[in-house]
VEXZA-868306 format. One record per residue (C-alpha): x negated, y, z; residue in three letters; residue number from 1. Coordinates in steps of 0.2 Angstrom, whole numbers, plus 5000, padded with zeros to 4 digits. Layout:
BEGIN
R, u, v, w, rest, nr
R, X, Y, Z, ALA, NUM;
...
//
This chain:
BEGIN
R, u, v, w, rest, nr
R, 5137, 4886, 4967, UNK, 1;
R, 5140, 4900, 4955, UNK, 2;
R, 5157, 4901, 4948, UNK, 3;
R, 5159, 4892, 4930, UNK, 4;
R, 5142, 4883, 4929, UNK, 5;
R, 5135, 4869, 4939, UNK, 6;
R, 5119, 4876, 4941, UNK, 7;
R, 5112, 4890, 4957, UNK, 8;
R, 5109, 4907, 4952, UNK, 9;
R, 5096, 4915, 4960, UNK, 10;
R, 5098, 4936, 4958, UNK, 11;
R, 5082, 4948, 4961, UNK, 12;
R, 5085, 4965, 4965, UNK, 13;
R, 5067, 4975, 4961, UNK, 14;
R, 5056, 4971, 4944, UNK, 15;
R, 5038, 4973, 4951, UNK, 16;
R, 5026, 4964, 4962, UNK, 17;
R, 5036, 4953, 4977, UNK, 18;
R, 5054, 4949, 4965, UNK, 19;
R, 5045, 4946, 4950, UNK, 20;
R, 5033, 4935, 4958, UNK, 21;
R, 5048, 4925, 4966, UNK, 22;
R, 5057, 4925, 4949, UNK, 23;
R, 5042, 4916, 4942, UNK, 24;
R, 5037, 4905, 4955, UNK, 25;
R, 5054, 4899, 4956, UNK, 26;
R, 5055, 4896, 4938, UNK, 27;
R, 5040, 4888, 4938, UNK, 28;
R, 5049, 4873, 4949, UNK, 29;
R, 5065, 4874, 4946, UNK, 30;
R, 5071, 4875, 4926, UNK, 31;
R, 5083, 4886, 4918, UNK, 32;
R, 5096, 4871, 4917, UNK, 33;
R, 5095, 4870, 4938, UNK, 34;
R, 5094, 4888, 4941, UNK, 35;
R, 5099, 4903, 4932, UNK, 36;
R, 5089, 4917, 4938, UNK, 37;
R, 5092, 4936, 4935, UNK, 38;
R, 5084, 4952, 4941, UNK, 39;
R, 5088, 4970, 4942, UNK, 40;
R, 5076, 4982, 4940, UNK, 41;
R, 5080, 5003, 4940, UNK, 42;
R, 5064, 5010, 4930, UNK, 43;
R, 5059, 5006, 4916, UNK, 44;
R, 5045, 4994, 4921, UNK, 45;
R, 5043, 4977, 4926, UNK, 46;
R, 5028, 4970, 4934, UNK, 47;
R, 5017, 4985, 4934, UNK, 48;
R, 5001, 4993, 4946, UNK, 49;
R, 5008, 5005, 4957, UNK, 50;
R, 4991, 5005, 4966, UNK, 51;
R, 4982, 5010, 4947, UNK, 52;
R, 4993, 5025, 4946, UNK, 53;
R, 4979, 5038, 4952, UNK, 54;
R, 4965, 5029, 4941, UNK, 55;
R, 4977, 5032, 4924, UNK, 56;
R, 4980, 5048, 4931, UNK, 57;
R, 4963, 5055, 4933, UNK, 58;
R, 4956, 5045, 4916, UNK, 59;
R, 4949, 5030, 4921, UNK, 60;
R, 4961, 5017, 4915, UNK, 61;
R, 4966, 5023, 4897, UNK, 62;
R, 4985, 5020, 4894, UNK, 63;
R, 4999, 5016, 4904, UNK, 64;
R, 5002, 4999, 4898, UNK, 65;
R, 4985, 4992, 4904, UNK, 66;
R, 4993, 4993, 4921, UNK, 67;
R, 5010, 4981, 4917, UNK, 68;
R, 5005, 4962, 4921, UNK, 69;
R, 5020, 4957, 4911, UNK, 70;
R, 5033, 4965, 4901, UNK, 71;
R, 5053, 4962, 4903, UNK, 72;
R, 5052, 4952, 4886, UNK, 73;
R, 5038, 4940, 4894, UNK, 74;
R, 5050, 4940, 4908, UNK, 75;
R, 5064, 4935, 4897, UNK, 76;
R, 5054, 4922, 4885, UNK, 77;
R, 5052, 4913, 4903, UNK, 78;
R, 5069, 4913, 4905, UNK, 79;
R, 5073, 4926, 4918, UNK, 80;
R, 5088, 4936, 4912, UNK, 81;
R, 5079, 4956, 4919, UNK, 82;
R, 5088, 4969, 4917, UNK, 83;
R, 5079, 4985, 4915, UNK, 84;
R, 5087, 5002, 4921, UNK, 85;
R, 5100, 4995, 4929, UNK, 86;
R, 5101, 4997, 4950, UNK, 87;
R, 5109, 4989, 4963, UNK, 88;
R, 5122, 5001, 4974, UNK, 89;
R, 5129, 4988, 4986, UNK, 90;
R, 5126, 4968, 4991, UNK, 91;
R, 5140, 4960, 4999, UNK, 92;
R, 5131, 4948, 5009, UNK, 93;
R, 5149, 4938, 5014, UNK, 94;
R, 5154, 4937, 4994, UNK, 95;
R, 5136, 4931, 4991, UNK, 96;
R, 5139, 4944, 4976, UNK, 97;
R, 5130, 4962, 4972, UNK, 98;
R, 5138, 4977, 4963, UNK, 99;
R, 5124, 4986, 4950, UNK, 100;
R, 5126, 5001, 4938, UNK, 101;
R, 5118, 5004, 4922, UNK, 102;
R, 5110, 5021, 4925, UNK, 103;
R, 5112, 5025, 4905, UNK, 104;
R, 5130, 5022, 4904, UNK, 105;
R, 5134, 5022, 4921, UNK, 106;
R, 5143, 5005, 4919, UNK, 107;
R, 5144, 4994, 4935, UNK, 108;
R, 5149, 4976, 4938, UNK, 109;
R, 5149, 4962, 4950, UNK, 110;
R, 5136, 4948, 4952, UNK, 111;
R, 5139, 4931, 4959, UNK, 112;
R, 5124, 4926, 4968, UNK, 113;
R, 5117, 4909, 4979, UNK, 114;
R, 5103, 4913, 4984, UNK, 115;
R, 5094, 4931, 4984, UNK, 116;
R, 5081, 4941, 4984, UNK, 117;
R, 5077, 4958, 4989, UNK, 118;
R, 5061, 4967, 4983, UNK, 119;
R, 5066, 4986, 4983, UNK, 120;
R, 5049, 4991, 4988, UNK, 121;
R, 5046, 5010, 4995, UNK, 122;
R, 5048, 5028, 4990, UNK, 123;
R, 5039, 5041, 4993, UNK, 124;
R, 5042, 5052, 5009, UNK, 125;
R, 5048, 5067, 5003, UNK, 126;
R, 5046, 5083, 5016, UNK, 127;
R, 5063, 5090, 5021, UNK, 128;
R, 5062, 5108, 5017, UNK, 129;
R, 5063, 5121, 5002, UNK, 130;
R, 5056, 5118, 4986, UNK, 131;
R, 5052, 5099, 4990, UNK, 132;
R, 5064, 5095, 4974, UNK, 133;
R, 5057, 5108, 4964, UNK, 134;
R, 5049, 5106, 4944, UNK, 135;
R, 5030, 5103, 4945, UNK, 136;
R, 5030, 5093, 4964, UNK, 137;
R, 5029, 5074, 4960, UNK, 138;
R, 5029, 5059, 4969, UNK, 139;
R, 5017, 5044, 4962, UNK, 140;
R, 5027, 5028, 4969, UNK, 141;
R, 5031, 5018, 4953, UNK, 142;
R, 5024, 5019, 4933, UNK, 143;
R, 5040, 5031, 4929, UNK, 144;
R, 5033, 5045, 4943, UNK, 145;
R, 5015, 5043, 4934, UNK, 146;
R, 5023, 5047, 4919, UNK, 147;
R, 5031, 5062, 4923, UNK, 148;
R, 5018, 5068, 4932, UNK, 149;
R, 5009, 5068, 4916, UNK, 150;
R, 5021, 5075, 4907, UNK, 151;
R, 5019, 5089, 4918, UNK, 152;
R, 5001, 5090, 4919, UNK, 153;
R, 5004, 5091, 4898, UNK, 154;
R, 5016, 5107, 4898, UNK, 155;
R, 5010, 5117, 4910, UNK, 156;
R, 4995, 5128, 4909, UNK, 157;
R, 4988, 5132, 4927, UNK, 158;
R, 4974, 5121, 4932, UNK, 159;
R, 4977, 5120, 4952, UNK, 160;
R, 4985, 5107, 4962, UNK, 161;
R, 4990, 5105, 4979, UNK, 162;
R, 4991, 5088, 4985, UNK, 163;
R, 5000, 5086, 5002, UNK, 164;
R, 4993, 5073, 5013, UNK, 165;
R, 4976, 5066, 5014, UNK, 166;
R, 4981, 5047, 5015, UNK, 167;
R, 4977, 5034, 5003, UNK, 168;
R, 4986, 5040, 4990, UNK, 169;
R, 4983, 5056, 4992, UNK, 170;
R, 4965, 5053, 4993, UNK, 171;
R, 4966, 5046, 4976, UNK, 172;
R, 4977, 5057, 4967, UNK, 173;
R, 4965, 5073, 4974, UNK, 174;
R, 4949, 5066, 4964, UNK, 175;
R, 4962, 5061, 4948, UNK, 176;
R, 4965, 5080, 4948, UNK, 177;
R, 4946, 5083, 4951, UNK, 178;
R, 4942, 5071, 4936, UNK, 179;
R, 4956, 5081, 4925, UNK, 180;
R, 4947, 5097, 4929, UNK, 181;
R, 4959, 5108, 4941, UNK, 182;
R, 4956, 5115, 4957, UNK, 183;
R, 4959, 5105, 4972, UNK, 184;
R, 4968, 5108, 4987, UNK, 185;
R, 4973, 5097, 4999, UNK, 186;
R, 4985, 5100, 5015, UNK, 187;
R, 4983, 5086, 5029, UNK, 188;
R, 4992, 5087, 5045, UNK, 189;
R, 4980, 5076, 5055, UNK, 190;
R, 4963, 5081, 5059, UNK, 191;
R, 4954, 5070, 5048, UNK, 192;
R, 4958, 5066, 5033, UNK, 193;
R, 4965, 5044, 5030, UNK, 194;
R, 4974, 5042, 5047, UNK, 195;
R, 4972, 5025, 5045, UNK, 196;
R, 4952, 5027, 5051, UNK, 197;
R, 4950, 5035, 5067, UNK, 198;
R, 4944, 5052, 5067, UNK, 199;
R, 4926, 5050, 5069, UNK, 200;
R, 4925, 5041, 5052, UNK, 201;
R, 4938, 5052, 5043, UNK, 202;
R, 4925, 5066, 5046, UNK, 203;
R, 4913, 5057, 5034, UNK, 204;
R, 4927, 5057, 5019, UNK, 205;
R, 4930, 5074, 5023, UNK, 206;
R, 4912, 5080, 5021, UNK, 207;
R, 4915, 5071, 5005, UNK, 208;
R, 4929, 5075, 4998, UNK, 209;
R, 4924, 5094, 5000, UNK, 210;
R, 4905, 5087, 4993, UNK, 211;
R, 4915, 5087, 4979, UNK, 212;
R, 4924, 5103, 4978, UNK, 213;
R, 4941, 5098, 4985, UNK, 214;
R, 4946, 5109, 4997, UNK, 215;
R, 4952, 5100, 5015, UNK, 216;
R, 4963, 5109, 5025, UNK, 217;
R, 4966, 5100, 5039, UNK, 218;
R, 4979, 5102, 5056, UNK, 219;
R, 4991, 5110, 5046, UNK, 220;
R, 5009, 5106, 5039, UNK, 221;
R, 5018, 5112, 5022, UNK, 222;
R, 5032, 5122, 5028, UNK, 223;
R, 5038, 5127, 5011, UNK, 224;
R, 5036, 5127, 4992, UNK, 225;
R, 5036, 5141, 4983, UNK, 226;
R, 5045, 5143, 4965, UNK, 227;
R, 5044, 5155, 4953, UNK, 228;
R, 5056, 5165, 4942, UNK, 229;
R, 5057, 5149, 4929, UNK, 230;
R, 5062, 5138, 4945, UNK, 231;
R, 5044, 5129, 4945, UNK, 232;
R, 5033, 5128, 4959, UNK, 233;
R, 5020, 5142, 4959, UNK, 234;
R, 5013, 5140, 4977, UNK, 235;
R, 5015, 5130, 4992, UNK, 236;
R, 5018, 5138, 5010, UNK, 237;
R, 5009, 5134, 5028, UNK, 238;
R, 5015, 5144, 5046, UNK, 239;
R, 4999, 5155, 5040, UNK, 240;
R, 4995, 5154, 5021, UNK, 241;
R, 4999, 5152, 5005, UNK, 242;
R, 4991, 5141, 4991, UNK, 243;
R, 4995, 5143, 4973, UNK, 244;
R, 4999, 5127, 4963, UNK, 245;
R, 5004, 5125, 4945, UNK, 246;
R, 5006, 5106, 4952, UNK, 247;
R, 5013, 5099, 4969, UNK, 248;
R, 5009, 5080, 4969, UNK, 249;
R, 5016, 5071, 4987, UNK, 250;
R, 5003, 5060, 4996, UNK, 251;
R, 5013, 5058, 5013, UNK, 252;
R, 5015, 5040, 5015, UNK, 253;
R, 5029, 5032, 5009, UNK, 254;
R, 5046, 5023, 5019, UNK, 255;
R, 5054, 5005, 5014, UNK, 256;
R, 5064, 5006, 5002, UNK, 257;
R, 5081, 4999, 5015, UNK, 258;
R, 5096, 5007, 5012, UNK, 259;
R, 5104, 4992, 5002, UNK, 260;
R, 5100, 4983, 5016, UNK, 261;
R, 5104, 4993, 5029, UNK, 262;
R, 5122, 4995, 5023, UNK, 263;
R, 5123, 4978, 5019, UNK, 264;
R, 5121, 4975, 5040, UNK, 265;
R, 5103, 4965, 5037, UNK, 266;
R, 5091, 4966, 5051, UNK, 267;
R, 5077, 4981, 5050, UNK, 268;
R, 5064, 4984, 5060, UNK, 269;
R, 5055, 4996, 5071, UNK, 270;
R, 5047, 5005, 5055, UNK, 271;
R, 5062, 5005, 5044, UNK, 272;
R, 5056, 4986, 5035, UNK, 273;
R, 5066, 4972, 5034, UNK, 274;
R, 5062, 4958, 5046, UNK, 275;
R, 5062, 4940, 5040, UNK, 276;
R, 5053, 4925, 5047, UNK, 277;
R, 5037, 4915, 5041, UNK, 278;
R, 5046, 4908, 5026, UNK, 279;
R, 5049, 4928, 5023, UNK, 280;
R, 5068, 4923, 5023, UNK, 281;
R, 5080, 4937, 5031, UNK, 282;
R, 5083, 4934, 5050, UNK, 283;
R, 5099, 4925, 5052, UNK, 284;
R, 5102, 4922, 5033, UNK, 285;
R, 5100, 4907, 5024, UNK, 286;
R, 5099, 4913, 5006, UNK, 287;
R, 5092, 4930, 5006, UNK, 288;
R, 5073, 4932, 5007, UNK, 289;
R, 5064, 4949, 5005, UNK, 290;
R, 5048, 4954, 5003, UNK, 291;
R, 5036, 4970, 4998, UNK, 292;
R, 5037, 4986, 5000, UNK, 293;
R, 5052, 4986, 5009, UNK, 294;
R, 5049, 4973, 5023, UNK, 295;
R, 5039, 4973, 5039, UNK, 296;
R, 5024, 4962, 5043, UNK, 297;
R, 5017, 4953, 5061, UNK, 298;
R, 4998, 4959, 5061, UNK, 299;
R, 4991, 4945, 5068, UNK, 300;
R, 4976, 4954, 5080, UNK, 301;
R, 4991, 4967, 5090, UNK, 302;
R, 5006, 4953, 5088, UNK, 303;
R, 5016, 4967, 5082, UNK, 304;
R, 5027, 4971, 5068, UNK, 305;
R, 5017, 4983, 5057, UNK, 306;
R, 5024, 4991, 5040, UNK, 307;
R, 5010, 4990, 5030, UNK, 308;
R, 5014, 4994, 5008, UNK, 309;
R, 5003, 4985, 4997, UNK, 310;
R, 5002, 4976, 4980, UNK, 311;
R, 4992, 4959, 4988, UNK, 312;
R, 5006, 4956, 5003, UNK, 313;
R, 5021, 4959, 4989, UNK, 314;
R, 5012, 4947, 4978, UNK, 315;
R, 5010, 4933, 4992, UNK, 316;
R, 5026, 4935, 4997, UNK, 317;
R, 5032, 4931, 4981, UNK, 318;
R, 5025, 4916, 4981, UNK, 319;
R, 5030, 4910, 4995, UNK, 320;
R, 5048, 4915, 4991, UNK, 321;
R, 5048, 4908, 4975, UNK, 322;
R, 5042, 4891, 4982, UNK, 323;
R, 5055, 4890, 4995, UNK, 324;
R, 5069, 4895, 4985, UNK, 325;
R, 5062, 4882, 4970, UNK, 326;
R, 5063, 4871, 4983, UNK, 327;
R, 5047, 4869, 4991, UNK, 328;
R, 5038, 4874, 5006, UNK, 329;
R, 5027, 4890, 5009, UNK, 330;
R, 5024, 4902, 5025, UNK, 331;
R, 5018, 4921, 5027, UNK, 332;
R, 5007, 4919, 5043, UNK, 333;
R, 5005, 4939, 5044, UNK, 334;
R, 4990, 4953, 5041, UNK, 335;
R, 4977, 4959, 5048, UNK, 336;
R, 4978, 4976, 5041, UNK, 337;
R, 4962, 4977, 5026, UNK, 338;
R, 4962, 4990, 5014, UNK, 339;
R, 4947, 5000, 5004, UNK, 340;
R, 4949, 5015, 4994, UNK, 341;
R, 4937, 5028, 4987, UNK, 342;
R, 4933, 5045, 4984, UNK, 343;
R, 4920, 5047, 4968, UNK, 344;
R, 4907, 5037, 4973, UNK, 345;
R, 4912, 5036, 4991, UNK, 346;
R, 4919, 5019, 4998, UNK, 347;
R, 4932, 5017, 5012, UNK, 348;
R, 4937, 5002, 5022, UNK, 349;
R, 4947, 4997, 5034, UNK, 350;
R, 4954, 4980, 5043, UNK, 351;
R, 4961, 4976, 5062, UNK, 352;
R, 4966, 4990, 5074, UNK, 353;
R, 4960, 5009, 5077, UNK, 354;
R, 4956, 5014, 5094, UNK, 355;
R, 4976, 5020, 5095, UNK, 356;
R, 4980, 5003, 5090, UNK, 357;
R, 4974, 4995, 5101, UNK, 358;
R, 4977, 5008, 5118, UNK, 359;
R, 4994, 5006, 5112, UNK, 360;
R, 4997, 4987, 5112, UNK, 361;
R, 4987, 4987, 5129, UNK, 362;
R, 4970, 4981, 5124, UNK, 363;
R, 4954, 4984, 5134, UNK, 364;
R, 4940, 4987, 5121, UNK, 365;
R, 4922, 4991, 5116, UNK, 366;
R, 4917, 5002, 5100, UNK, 367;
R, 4901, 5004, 5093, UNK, 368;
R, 4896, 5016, 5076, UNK, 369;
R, 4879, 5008, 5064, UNK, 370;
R, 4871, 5019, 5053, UNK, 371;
R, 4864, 5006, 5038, UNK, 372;
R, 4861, 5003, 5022, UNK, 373;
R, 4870, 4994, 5008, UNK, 374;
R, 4853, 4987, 5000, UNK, 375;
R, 4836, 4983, 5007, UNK, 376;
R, 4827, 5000, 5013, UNK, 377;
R, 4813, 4999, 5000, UNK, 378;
R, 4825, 4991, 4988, UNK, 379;
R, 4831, 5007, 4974, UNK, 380;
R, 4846, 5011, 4975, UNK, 381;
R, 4849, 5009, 4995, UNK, 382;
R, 4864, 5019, 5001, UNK, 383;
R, 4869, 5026, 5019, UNK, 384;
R, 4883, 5016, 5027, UNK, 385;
R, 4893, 5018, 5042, UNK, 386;
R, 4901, 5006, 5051, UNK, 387;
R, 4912, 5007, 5067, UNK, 388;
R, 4918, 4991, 5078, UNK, 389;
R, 4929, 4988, 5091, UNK, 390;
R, 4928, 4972, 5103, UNK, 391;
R, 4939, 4967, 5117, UNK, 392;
R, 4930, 4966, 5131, UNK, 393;
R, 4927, 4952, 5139, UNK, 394;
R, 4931, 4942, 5128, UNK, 395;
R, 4922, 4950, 5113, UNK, 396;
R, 4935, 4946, 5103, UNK, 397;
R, 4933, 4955, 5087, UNK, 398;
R, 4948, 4970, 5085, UNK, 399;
R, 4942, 4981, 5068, UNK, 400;
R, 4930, 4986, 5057, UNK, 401;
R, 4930, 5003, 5048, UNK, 402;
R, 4917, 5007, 5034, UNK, 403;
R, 4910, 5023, 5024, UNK, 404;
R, 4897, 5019, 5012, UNK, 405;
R, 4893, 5021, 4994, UNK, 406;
R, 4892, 5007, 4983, UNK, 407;
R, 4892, 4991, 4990, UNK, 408;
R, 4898, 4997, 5004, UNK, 409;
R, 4919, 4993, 5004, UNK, 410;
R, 4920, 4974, 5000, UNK, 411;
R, 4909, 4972, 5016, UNK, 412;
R, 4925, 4976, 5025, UNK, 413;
R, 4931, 4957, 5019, UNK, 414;
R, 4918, 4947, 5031, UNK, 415;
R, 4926, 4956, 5045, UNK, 416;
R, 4946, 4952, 5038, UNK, 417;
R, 4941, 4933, 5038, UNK, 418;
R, 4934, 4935, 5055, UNK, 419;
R, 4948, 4944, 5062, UNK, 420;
R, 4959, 4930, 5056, UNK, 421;
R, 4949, 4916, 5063, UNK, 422;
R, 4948, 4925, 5080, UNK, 423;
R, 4927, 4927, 5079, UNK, 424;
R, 4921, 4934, 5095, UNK, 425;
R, 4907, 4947, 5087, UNK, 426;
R, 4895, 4934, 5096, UNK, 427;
R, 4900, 4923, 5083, UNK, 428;
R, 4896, 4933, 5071, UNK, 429;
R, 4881, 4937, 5074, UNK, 430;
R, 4877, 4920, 5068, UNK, 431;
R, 4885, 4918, 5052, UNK, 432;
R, 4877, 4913, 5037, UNK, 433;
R, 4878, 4929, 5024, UNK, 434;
R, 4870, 4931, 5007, UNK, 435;
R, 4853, 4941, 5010, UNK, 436;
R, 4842, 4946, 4996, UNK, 437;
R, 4835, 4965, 4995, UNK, 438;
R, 4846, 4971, 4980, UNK, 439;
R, 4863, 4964, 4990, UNK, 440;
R, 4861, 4969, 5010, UNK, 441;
R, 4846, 4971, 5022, UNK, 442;
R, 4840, 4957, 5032, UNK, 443;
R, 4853, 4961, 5044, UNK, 444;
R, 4868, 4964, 5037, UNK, 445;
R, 4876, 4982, 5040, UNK, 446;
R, 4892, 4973, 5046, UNK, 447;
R, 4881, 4961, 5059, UNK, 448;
R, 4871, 4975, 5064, UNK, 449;
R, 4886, 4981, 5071, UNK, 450;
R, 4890, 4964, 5076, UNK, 451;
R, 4875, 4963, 5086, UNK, 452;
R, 4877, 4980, 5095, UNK, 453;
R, 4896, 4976, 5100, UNK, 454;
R, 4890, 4958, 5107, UNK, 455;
R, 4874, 4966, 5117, UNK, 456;
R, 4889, 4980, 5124, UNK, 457;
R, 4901, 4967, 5130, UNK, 458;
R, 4890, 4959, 5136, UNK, 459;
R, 4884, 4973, 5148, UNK, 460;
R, 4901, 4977, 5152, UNK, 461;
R, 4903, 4973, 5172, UNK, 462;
R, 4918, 4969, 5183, UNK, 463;
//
């Protein structure tokens, strides 16, 4: 029990999406009179959209506090003492206590904890070489990096950007900078740009992206930022160019957020993430759960650990911590790996495993590529749409679907996430019962099209 009260404190360290969610969960079944609860939080947000950051950037999403789900005075009015701008620099897992500092004054102080709960999320992977701290080159992880980066975009004249790395995020933030008017530029070390497709369908967001005046280097690494006489990045460096940018915006992926926990001894896995079991509690501790950002995930079609970063994972697992440390009972079963995004008007989905995923856990499979559309043919309105499958073979077990469309064309991606986890062969879904009427999907949909061909393939293959 915590010293001088006869009630459990629970202590969060992370305001956003996974401890926030387990503050409130855990509130919701235990009362303030059983549990005292109190979270840490660095920034100076506290439940907030990281994944809306590019759309307030570029204009969509007018101000910034459309993206907060709950303030720290709702936290509070709940009875969850969060404390803004104040982080955690040690946990001392035998003392069941953790040390924080108040980055204003620079304060720091000891709290007692019994039970706790790590959500320190991810930061952005910064590049290890000159310049990379440099004014003018910004990050976009959490609702304080998106203001700054406004306030950038705000004082400085030049319209170019550079945005290095062509993943989700950098994706995003390049048609923010479109929709704001500069010149776009971005440097991708793969080949294709989103790495998280294979490279056949990358090629169809590059076409894209450059459909829309971004330019796509591709195959080629930042080696250096350039800075001006003032200090500010004026340009950024590759082994044979130069492009100049009055603004450098990081899209790199990002890294879990585990150095607390690393020096804390807490177990970490393969990708950096903390590792806990289905009830996300950390393995070989009793009362310390993580989740987020910061932890790593079983992907239930490989069987493998995967760290994979997004706001609906942080938010399950913060219900299911919350209900196990309120005293209930909840499980994380694992992923399958879904994600969309867009370019413009140009949709982007994903779930299950690329071809290199699944060489690499040592599966045999099948892939086939549909070329369909997201209404009836005569239907106005009726968009191209690409759609790539892989099965095993032999069994035809379904493995991933990847899908470039326009509208209409990225929430198709979900049929084949509810299949994956139910372990569909793409026999079986050949038969399922989809909504059809000309303004929704062809008679076939594009995603059973693809079905069809995978099942007709696997079914040829011979032994």
């Amino acid at each position: 029990m915590s010293m001088n009260s006869g009630r459990e404190r629970l202590v969060v360290i992370g305001g956003d999406a996974a401890g926030m969610s387990a503050a409130s969960q855990a509130r919701r079944l235990r009362g303030p009179d059983e549990l005292e609860i109190v979270a840490f939080e660095r920034g100076h947000f506290s439940s907030y959209s990281a994944c809306g950051i590019p759309y307030w950037v570029g204009g969509d999403v007018g101000e910034r506090d459309r993206l907060v789900a709950r303030s720290p005075e709702e936290h509070r009015a709940r009875g969850i003492d969060l404390r803004m701008r104040t982080e955690v620099t040690e946990i001392d897992v035998a003392g069941k206590r953790v040390r924080a500092r108040d980055v204003d004054s620079g304060a720091e102080s000891w709290t007692s904890f019994d039970k706790l709960v790590i959500g320190t999320g991810a930061r952005p992977i910064r590049p290890d070489m000159p310049g990379a701290a440099a004014p003018g080159v910004h990050g976009v992880q959490t609702l304080d990096d998106g203001q700054a980066l406004l306030d950038t975009l705000a004082r400085t004249r030049g319209r170019r950007a550079v945005v290095v790395g062509a993943g989700y995020i950098g994706v995003e933030m390049a048609e923010a900078m479109i929709n704001r008017g500069y010149e776009v530029t971005v440097v991708n070390r793969g080949s294709e740009p989103m790495s998280t497709l294979d490279p056949d369908m990358g090629r169809l967001v590059h076409k894209a992206m450059e459909g829309l005046g971004i330019t796509m280097v591709n195959d080629t690494e930042v080696t250096e930022v350039l800075t001006g006489q003032d200090g500010r990045v004026r340009a950024v460096a590759t082994e044979d160019a130069e492009y100049p940018a009055d603004v450098v915006i990081l899209g790199i992926g990002v890294r879990p957020e585990t150095r607390l926990a690393a020096a804390a001894g807490l177990p970490l896995g393969g990708h950096g993430g903390l590792l806990t079991d289905l009830a996300m509690r950390v393995r070989g501790h009793e009362d310390i759960w993580a989740g987020g950002d910061c932890v790593e995930v079983l992907n239930l079609v490989s069987g493998q650990e995967q760290y994979i970063p997004l706001g609906t994972h942080a938010n399950k697992h913060g219900q299911v911590i919350g209900t196990n440390v309120g005293g209930g009972y909840a499980t994380f079963p694992g992923v399958v790996g879904t994600a969309v995004s867009k370019v413009c008007d140009l949709e982007i989905a994903r779930t299950g495993l690329r071809e290199k995923d699944a060489l690499r856990v040592g599966l045999q499979f099948e892939t086939v590529t549909i070329e369909s559309t997201s209404r009836a043919g005569y239907y106005p309105g009726a968009d191209p749409m690409t759609v790539k499958m892989l099965a095993e073979r032999r069994t035809g077990r379904l493995l991933g679907v990847q899908i470039v469309g326009r509208e209409g064309a990225g929430k198709r991606v979900d049929i084949a996430a509810v299949a994956l986890t139910a372990e569909m062969t793409v026999e079986q879904m050949t038969a399922l019962d989809l909504g059809y009427a000309p303004p929704f999907s062809p008679v076939w949909d594009p995603v059973l099209v693809a079905a069809r061909k995978a099942a007709s393939k696997v079914r040829k293959v011979t032994y």
